[in-house]
N, CA, C and O atoms as a DFTB+ gen file, in Angstrom:
740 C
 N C O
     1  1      20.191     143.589      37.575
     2  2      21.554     144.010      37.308
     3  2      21.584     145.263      36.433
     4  3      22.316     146.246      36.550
     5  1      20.470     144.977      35.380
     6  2      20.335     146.223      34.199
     7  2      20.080     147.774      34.970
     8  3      20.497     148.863      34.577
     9  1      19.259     147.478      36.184
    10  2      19.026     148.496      37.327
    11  2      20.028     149.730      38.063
    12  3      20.144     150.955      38.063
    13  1      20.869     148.082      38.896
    14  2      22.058     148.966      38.845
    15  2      22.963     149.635      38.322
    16  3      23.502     150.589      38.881
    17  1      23.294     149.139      36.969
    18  2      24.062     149.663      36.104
    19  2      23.470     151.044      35.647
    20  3      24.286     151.959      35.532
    21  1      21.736     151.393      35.285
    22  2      21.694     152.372      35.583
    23  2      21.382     153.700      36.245
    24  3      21.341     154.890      35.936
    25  1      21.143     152.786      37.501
    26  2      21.416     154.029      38.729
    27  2      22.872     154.352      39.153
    28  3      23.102     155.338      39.854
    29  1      23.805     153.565      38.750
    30  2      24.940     153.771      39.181
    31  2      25.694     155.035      37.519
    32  3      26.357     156.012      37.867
    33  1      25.501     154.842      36.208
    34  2      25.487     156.151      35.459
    35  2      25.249     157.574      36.346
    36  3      25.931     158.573      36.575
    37  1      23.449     156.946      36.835
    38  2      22.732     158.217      36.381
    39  2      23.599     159.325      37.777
    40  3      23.798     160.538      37.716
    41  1      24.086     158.027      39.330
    42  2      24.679     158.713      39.947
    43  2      25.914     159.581      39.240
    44  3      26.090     160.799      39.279
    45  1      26.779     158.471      38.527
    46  2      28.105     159.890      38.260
    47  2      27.683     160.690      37.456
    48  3      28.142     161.831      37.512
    49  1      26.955     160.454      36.724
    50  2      25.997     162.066      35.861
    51  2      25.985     163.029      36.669
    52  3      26.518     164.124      36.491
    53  1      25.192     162.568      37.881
    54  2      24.967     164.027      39.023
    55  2      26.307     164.458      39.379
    56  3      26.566     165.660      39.311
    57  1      27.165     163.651      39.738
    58  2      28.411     163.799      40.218
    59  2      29.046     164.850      39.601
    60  3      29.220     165.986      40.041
    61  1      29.408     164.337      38.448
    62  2      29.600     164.888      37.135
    63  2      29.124     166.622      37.213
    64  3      30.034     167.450      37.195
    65  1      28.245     166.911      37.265
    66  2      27.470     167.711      37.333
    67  2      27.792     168.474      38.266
    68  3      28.229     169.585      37.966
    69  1      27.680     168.133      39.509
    70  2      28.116     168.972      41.332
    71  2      29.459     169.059      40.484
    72  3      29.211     170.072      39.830
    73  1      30.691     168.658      40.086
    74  2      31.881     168.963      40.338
    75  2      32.090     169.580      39.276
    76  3      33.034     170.358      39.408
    77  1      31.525     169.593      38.021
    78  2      31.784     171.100      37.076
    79  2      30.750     172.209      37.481
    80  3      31.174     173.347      37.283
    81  1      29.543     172.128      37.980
    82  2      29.169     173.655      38.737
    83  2      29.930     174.061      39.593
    84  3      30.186     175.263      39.658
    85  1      30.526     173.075      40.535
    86  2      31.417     173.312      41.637
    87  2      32.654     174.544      40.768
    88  3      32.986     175.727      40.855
    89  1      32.972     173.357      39.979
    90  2      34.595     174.236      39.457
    91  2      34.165     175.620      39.126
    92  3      34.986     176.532      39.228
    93  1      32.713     175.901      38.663
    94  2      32.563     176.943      37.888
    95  2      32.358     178.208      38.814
    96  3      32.640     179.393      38.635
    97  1      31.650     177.403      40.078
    98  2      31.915     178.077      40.978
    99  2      33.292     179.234      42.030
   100  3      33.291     180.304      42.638
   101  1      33.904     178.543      41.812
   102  2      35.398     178.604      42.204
   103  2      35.925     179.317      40.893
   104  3      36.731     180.229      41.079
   105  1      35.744     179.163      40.228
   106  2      36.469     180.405      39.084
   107  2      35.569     181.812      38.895
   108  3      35.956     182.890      38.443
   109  1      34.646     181.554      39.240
   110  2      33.800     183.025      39.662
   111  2      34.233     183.559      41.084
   112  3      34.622     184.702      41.321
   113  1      34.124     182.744      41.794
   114  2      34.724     182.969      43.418
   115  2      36.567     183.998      42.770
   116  3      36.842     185.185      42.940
   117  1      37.333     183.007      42.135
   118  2      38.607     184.042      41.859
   119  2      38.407     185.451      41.288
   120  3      38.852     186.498      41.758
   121  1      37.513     185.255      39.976
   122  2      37.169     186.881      39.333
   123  2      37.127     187.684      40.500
   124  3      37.945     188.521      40.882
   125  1      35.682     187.181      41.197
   126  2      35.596     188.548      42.586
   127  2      36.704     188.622      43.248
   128  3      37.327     189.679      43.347
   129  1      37.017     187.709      43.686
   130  2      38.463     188.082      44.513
   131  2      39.505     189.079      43.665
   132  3      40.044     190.133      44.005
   133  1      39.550     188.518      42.754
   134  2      40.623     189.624      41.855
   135  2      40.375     190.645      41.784
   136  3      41.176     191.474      42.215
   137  1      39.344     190.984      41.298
   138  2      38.288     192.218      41.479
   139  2      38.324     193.161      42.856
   140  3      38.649     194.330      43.065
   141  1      38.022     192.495      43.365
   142  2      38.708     192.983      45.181
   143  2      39.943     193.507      45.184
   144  3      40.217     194.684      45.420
   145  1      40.674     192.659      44.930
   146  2      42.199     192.972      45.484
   147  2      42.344     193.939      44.401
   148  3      43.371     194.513      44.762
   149  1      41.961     194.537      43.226
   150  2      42.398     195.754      42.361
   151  2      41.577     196.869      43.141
   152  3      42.174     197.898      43.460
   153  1      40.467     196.738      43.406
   154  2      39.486     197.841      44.186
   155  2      40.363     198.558      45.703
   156  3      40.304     199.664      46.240
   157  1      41.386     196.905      46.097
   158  2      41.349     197.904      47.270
   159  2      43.543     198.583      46.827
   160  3      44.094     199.388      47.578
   161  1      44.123     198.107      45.818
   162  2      44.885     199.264      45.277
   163  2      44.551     200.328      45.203
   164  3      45.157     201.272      45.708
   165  1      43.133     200.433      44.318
   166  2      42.704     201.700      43.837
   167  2      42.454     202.455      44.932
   168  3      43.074     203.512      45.054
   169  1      41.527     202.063      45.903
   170  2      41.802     202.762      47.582
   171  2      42.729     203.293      47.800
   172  3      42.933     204.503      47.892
   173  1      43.673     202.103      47.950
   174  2      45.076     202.891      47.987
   175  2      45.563     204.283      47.455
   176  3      45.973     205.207      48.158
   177  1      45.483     204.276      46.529
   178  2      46.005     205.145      45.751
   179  2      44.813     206.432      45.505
   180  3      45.070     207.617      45.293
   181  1      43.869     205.985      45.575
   182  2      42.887     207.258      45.906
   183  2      43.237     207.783      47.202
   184  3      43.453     208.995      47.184
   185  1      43.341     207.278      48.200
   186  2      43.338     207.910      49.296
   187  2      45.004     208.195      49.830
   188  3      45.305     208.588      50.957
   189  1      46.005     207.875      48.672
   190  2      47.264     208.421      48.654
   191  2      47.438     210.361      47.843
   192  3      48.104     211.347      48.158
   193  1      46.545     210.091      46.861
   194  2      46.720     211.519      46.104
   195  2      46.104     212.529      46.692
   196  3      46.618     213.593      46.346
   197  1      44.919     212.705      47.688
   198  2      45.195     214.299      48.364
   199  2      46.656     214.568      48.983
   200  3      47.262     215.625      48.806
   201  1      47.132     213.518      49.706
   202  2      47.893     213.906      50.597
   203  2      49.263     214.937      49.271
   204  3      49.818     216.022      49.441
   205  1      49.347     213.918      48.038
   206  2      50.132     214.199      46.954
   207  2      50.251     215.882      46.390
   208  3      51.165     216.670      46.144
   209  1      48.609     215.889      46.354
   210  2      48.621     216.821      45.767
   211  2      48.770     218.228      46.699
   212  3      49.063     219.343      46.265
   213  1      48.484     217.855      48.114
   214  2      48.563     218.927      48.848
   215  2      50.217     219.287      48.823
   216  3      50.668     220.364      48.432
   217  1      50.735     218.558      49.145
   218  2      52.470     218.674      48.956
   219  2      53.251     219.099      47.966
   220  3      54.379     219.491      48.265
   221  1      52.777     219.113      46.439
   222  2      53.088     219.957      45.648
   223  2      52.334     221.216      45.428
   224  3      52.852     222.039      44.673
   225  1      51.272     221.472      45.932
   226  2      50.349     222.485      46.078
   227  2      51.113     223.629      46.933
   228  3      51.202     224.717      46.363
   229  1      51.682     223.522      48.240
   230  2      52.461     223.587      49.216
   231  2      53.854     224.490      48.499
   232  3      54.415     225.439      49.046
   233  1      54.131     224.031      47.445
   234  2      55.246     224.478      46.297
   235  2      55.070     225.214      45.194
   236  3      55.914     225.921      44.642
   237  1      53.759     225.003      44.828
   238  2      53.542     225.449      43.219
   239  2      52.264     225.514      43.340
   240  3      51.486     224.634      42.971
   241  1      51.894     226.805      43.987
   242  2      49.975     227.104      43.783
   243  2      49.762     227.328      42.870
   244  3      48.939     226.639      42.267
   245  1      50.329     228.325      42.311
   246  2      49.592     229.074      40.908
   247  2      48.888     228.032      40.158
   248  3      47.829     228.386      39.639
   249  1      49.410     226.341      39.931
   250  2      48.781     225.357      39.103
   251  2      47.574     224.595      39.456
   252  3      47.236     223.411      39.434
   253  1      46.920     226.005      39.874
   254  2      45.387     225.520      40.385
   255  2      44.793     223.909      39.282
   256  3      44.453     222.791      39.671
   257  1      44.863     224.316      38.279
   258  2      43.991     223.884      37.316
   259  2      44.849     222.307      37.201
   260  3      44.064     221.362      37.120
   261  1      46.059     221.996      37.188
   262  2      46.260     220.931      37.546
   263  2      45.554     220.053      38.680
   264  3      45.095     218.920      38.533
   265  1      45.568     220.933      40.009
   266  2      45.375     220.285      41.087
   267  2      43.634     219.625      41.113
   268  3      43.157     218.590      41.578
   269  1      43.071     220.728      40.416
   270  2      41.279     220.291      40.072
   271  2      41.106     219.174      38.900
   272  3      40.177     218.377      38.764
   273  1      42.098     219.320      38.209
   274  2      42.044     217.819      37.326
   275  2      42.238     216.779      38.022
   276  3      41.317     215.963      38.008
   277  1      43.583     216.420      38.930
   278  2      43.699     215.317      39.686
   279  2      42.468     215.082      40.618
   280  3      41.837     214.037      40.459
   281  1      42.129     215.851      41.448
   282  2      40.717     215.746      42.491
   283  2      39.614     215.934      41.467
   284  3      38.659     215.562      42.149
   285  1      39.126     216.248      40.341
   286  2      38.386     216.140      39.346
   287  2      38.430     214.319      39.266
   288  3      37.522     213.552      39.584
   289  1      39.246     214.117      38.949
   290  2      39.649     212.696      38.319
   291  2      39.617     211.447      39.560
   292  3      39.027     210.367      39.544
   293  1      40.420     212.010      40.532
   294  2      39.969     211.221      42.007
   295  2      38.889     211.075      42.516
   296  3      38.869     210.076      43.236
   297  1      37.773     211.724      42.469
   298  2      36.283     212.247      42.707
   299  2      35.636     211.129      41.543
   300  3      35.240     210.049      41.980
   301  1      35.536     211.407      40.063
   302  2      35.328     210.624      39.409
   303  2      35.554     209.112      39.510
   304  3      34.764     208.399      38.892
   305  1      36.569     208.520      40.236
   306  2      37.480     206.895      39.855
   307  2      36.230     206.648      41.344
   308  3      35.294     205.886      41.584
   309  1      36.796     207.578      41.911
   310  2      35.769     206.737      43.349
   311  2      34.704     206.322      43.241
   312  3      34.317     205.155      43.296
   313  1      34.137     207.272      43.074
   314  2      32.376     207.205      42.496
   315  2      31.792     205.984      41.697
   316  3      30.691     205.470      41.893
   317  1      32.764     205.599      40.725
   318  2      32.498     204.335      39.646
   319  2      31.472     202.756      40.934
   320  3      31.698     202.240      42.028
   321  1      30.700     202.669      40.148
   322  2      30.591     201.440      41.369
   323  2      31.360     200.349      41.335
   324  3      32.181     200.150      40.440
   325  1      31.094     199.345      42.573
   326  2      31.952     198.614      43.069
   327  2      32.601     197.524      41.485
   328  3      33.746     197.164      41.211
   329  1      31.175     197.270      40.693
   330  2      31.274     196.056      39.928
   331  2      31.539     196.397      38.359
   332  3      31.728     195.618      37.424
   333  1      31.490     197.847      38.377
   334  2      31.783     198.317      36.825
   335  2      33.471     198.595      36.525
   336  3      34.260     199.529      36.671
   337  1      33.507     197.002      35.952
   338  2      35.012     197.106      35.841
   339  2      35.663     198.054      34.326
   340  3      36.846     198.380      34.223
   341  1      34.718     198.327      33.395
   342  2      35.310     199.369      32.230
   343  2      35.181     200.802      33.134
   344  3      35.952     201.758      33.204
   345  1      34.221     200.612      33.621
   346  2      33.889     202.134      34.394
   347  2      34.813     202.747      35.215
   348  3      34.876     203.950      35.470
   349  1      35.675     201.676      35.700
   350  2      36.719     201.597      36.528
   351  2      38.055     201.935      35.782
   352  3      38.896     202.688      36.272
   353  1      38.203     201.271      34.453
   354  2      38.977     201.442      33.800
   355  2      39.266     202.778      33.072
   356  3      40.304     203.375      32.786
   357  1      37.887     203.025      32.875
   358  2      38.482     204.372      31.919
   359  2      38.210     205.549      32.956
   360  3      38.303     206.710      32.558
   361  1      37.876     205.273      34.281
   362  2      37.789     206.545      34.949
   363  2      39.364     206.631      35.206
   364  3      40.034     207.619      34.907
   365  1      39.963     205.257      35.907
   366  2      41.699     205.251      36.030
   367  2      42.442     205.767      34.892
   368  3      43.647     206.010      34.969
   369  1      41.718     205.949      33.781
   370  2      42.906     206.037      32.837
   371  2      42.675     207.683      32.871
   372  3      43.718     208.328      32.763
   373  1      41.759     208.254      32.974
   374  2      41.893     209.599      33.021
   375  2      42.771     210.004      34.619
   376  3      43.451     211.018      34.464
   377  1      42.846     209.567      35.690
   378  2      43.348     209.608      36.913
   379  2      45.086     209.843      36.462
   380  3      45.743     210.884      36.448
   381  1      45.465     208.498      36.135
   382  2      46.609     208.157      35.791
   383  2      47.321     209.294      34.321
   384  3      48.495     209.126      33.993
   385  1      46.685     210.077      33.788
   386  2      46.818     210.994      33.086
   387  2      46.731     212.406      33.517
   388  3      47.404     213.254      32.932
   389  1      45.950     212.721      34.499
   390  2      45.940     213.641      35.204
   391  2      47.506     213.449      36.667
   392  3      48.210     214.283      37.236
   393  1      47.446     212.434      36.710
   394  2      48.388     212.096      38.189
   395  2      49.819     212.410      37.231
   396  3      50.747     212.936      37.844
   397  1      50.012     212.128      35.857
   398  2      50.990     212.280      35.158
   399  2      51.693     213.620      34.951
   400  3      52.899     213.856      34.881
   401  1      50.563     214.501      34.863
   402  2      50.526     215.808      34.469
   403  2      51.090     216.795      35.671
   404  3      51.830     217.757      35.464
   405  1      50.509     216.296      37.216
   406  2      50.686     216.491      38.815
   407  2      52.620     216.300      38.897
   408  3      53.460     216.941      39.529
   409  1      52.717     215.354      38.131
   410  2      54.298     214.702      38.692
   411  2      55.404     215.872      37.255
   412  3      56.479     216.449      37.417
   413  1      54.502     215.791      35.990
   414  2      55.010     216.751      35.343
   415  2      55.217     218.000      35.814
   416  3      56.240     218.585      35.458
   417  1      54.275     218.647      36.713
   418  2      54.396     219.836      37.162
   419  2      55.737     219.726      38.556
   420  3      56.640     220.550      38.700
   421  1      55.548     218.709      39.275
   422  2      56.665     218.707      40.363
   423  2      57.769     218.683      39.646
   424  3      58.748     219.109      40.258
   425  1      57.962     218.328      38.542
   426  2      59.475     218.242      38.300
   427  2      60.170     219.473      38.253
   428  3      61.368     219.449      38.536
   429  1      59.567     220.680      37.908
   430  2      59.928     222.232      37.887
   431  2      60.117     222.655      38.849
   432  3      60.295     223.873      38.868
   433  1      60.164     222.120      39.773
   434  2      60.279     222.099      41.178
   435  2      61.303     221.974      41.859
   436  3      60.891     221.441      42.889
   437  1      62.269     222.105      41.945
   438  2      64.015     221.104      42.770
   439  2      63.598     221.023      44.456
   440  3      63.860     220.156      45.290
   441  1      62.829     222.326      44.571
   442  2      62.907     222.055      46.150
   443  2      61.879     221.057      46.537
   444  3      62.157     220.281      47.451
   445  1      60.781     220.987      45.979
   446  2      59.682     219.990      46.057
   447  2      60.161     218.513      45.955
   448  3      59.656     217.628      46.646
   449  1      61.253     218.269      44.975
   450  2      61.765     217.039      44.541
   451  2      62.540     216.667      45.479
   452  3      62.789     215.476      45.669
   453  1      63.050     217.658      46.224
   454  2      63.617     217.523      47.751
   455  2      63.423     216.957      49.333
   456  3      64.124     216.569      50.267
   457  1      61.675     217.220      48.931
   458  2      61.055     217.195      49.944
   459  2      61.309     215.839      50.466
   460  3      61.430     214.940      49.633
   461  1      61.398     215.589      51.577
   462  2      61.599     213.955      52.232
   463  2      60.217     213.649      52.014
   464  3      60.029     212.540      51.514
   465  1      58.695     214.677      52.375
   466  2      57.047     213.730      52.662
   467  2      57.074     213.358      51.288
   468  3      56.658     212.216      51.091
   469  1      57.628     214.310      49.775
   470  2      57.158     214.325      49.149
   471  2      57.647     212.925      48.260
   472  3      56.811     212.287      47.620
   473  1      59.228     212.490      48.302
   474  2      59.975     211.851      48.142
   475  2      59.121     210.910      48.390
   476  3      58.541     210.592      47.352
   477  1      58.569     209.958      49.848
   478  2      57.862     209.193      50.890
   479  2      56.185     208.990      49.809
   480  3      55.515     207.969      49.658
   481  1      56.042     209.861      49.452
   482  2      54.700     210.073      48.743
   483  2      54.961     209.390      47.246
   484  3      54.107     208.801      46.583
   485  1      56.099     209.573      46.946
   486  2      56.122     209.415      45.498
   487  2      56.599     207.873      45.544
   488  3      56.173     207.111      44.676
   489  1      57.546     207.366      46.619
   490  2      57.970     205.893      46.369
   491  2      56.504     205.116      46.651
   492  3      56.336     204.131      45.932
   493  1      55.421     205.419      47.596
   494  2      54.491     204.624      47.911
   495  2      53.759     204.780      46.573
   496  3      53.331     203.683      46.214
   497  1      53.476     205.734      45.737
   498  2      52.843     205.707      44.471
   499  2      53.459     205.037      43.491
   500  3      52.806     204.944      42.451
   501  1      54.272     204.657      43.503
   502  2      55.248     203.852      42.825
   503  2      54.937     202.597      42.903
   504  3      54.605     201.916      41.933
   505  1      55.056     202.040      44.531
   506  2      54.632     201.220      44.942
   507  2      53.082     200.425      44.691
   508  3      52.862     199.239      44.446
   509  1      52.318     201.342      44.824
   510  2      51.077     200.979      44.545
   511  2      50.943     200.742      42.810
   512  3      50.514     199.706      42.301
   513  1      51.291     201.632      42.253
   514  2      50.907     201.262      40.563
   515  2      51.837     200.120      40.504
   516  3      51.651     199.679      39.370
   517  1      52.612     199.486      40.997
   518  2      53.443     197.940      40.728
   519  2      52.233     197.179      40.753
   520  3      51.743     196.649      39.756
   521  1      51.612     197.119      42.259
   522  2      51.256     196.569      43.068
   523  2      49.591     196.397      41.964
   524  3      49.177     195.266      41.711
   525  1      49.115     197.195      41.631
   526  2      48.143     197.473      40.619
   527  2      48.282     197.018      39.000
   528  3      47.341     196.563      38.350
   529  1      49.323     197.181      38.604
   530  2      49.178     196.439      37.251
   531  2      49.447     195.157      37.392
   532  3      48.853     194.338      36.690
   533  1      50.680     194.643      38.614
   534  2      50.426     193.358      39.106
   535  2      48.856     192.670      38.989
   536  3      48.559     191.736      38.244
   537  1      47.817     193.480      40.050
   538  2      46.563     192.845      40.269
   539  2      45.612     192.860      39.277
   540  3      44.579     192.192      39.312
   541  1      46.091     193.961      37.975
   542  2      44.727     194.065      36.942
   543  2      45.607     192.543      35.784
   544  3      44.976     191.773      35.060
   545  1      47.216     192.555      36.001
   546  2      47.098     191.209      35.375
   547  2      46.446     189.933      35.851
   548  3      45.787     189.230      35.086
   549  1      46.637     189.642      37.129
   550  2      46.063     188.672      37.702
   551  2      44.433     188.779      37.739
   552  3      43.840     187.723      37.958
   553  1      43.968     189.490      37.621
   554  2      42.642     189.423      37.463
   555  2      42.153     189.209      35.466
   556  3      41.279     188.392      35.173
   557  1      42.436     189.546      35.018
   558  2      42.369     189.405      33.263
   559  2      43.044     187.974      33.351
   560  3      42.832     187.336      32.320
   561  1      43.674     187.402      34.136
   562  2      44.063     185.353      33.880
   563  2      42.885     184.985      34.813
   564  3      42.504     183.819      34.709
   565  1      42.503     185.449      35.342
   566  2      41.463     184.566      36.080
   567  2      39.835     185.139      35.492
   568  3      38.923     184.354      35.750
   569  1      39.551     186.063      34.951
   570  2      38.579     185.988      33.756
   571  2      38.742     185.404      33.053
   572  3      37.797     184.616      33.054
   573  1      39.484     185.140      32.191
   574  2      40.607     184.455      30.879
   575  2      40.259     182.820      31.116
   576  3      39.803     182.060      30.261
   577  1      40.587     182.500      32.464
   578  2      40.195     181.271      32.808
   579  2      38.402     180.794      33.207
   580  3      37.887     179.701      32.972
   581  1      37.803     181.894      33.800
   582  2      36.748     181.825      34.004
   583  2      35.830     181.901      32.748
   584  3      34.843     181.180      32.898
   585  1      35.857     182.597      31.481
   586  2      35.237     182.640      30.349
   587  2      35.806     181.703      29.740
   588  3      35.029     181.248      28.900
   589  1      36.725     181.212      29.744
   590  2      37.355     179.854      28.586
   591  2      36.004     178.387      29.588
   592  3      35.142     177.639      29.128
   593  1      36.438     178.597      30.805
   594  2      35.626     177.349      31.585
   595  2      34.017     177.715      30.905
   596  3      33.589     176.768      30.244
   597  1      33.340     178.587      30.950
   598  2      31.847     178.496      30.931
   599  2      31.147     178.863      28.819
   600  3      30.058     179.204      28.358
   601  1      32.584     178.517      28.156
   602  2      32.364     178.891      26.635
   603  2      32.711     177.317      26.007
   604  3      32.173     176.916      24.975
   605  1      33.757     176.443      26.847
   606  2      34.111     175.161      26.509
   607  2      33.135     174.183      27.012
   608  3      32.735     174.120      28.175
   609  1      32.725     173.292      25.856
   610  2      31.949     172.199      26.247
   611  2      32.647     171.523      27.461
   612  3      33.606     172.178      27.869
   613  1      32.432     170.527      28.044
   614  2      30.795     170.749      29.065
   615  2      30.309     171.751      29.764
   616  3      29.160     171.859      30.192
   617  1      31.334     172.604      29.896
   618  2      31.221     173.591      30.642
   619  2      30.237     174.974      30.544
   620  3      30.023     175.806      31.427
   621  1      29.752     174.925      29.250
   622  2      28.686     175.503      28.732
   623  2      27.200     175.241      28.834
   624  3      26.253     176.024      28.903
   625  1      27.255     174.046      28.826
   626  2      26.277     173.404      29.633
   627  2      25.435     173.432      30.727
   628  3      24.216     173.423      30.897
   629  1      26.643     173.478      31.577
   630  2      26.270     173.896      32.886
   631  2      25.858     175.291      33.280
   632  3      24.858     175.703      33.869
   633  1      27.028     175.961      32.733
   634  2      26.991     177.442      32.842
   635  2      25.699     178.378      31.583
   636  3      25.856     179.557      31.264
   637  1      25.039     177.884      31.295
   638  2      23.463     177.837      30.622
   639  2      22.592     177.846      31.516
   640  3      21.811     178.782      31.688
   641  1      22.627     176.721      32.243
   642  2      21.673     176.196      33.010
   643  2      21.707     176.961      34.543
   644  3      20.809     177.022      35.383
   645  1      22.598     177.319      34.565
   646  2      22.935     178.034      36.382
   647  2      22.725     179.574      36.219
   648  3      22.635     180.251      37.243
   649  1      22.645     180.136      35.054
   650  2      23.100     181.528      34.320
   651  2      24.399     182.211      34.618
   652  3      24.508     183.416      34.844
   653  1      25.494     181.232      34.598
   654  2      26.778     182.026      34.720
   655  2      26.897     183.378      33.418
   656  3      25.972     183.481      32.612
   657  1      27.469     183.831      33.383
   658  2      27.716     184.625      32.746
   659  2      29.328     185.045      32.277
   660  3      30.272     184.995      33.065
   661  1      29.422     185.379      31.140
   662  2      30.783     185.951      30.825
   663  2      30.961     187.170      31.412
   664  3      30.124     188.071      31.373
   665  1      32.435     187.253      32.166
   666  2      33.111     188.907      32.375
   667  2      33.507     189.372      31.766
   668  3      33.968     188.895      30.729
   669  1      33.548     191.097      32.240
   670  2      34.820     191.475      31.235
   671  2      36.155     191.557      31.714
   672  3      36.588     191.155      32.794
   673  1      36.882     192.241      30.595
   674  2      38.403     192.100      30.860
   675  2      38.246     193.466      31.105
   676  3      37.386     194.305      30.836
   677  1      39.948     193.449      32.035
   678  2      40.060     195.257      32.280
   679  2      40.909     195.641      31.534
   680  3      42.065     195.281      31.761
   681  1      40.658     196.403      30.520
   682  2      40.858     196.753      29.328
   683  2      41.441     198.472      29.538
   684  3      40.657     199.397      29.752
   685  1      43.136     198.671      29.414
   686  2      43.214     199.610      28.479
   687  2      42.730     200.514      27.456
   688  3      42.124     199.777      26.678
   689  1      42.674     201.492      27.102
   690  2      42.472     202.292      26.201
   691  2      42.887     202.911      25.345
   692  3      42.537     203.247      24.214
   693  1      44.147     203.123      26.347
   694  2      45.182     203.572      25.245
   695  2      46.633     203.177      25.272
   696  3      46.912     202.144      25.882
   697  1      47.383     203.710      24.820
   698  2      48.756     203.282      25.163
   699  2      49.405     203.557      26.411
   700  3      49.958     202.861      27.262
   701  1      49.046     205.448      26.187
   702  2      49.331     206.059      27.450
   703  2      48.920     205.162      28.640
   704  3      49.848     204.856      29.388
   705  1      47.922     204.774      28.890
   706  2      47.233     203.899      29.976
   707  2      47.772     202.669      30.563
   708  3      47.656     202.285      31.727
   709  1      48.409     202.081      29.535
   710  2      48.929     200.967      29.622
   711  2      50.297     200.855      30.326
   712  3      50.713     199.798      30.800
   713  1      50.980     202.054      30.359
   714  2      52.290     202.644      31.023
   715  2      51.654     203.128      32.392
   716  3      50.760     203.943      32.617
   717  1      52.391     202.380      33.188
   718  2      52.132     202.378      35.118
   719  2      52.601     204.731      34.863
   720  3      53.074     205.477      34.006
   721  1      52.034     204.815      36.252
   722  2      51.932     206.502      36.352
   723  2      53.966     206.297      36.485
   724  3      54.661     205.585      37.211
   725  1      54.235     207.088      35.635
   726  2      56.035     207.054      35.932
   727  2      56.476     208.168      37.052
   728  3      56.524     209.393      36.948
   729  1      56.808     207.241      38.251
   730  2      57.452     207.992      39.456
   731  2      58.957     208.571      39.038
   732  3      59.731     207.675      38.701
   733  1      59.471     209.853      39.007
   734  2      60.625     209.740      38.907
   735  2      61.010     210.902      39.817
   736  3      60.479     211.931      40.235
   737  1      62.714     209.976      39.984
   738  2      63.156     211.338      41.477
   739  2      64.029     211.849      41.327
   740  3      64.402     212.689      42.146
């Protein structure tokens, strides 16, 4: 009887065991996913600003040196690799400062501000930085959740033994940064 009693422990031990690696599993499974779904905004929006910048370019050449900061800065965000999420961060925050500076210069503009592509260009950039601080919050709760799971007993435990690891958060820099690129028409 003493037998069964403890093979039948040592089973929910294992149990025990499969279903918090499991969980820990599945909260790493969300990070990447989150991670994803901000990578492919940033697509977005990388592969929204030539078209941007050609269209105020189109209006206002002389501001060469604007236009090489934004494609300076677009060139840079791309490049970052897939998994370097500060790398990601502070290349965007120079993007989003340069893209600021792009929309500063259109405003001197009335006929540019006119433009229907350009108009079309500016609501989808709009669109996308929603759509983007949306996904860098949802990704910082599901790190948030994923580092609380593998720092809290039992869960440390496990995540020792498997080599989970802590992420990071996507972290701001500055204030400026923290303010979505402001579309205005």
């Amino acid at each position: 009887m003493a037998l069964w009693i403890i093979l039948g422990v040592i089973v929910l031990i294992v149990f025990w065991i499969i279903g918090m690696y499991n969980g820990l599993i599945k909260a790493k499974i969300k990070v990447d996913n989150s991670w994803s779904d901000i990578r492919v905004f940033l697509k977005k929006r990388f592969d929204l600003i030539p078209n941007l910048v050609n269209t105020v370019k189109g209006y206002a050449a002389h501001e060469s040196s604007t236009f090489e900061k934004v494609t300076a800065a677009r060139n840079a965000a791309v490049a970052v690799p897939p998994g370097d999420v500060q790398g990601a961060a502070q290349a965007n925050q120079v993007l989003g400062g340069a893209l600021r500076g792009l929309l500063a210069v259109a405003e001197n503009y009335p006929e540019l501000k006119a433009n229907q592509n350009f108009l079309e260009l500016q609501t989808a950039l709009q669109s996308i930085e929603g759509d983007l601080g949306n996904a860098r919050r949802y990704y910082n709760a599901t790190v948030r959740d994923y580092n609380t799971s593998i720092q809290q007993f039992p869960g440390v435990i496990i995540a020792n033994m498997a080599g989970f690891k802590a992420r990071e958060f996507y972290e701001l820099e500055s204030q400026e940064e923290a303010k979505n690129v402001e579309v205005k028409f």
